[in-house]
N, C-alpha and C positions, 0 to 999 in steps of 0.2 A: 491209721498207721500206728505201729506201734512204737513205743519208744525204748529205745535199747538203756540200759544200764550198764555202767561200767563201775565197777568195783576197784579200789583202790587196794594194791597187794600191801602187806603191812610191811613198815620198816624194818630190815633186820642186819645189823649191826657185826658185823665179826669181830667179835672184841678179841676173843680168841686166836685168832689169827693176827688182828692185829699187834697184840699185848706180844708174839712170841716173835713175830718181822719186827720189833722195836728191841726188844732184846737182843738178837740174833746180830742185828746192825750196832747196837753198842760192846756186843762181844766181839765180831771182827774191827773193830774201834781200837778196843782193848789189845787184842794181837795184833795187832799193825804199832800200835805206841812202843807197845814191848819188842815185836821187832826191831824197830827203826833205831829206838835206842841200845838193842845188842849191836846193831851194824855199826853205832855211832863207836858206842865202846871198845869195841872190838881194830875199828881203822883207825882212834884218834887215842884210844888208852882213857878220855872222859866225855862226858856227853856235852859238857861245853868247847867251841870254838872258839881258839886261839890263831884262825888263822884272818879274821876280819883287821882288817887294818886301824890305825890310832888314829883320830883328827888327830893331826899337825897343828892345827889353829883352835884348838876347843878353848876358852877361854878369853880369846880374845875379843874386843869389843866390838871389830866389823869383819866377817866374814865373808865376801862378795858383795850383795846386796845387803846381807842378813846383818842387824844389829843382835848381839849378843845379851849384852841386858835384860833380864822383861821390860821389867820396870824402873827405867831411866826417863824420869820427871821432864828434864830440859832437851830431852831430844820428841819428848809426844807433844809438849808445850809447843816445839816450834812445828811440827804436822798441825796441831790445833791451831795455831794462829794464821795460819795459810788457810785453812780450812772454814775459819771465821770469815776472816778476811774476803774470802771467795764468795762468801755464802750472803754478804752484806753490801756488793757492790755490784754494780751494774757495769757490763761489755758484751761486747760482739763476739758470739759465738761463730755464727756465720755471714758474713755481711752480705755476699750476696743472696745467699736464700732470706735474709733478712732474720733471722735470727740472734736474738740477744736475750743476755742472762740477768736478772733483776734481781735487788736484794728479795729476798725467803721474805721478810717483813710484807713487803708489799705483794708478792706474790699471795701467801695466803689469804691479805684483804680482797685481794681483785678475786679469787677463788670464791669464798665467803660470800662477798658479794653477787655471785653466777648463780651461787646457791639459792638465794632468796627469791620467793613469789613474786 
């Protein structure tokens, strides 16, 4: 029995074609920028919008939920201390399934410890 061979066709790349569909796409790019902003110009007199509304409240320190600040020291200090706090004592997450949350401390030991041969 014979054995058949298969020849592999060589790679051929259209760069050509590609290099001028990547142009093509950044020149309708081009005309559509320059459109959109004739249409802007042309309905509003400038390409920026004056018709979005002011926050009312910009400035302020609470915003609904949102604090304003970034970085306000004694409002992250008391998230951090709840978050300590939480993270260092033991309760009942769920009592009847029997779940409970233990301080991180000992959790990692009892971990650590599974670990070991």
């Amino acid at each position: 029995m014979t054995e058949k061979k298969f020849l592999q066709e060589p790679d051929r790349v259209p760069a050509r074609r590609i290099a001028t569909l990547g142009l093509a796409g950044l020149l309708v790019f081009g005309v559509g920028a320059l459109g959109s902003t004739a249409v802007q110009r042309s309905a509003t007199g400038s390409v920026r919008s004056d018709t979005a509304p002011r926050p009312e409240l910009a400035g302020q320190r609470e915003v609904a939920m949102v604090y304003q600040p970034r970085f306000d020291r004694s409002l992250a200090a008391v998230h951090d201390d709840e978050a300590r706090r939480r993270l260092s004592s033991a309760a009942w997450v769920d009592r009847d399934a029997g779940v409970v949350r233990i301080p991180i401390e000992e959790a990692m030991e009892i971990m650590a410890h599974r670990a070991e041969p």
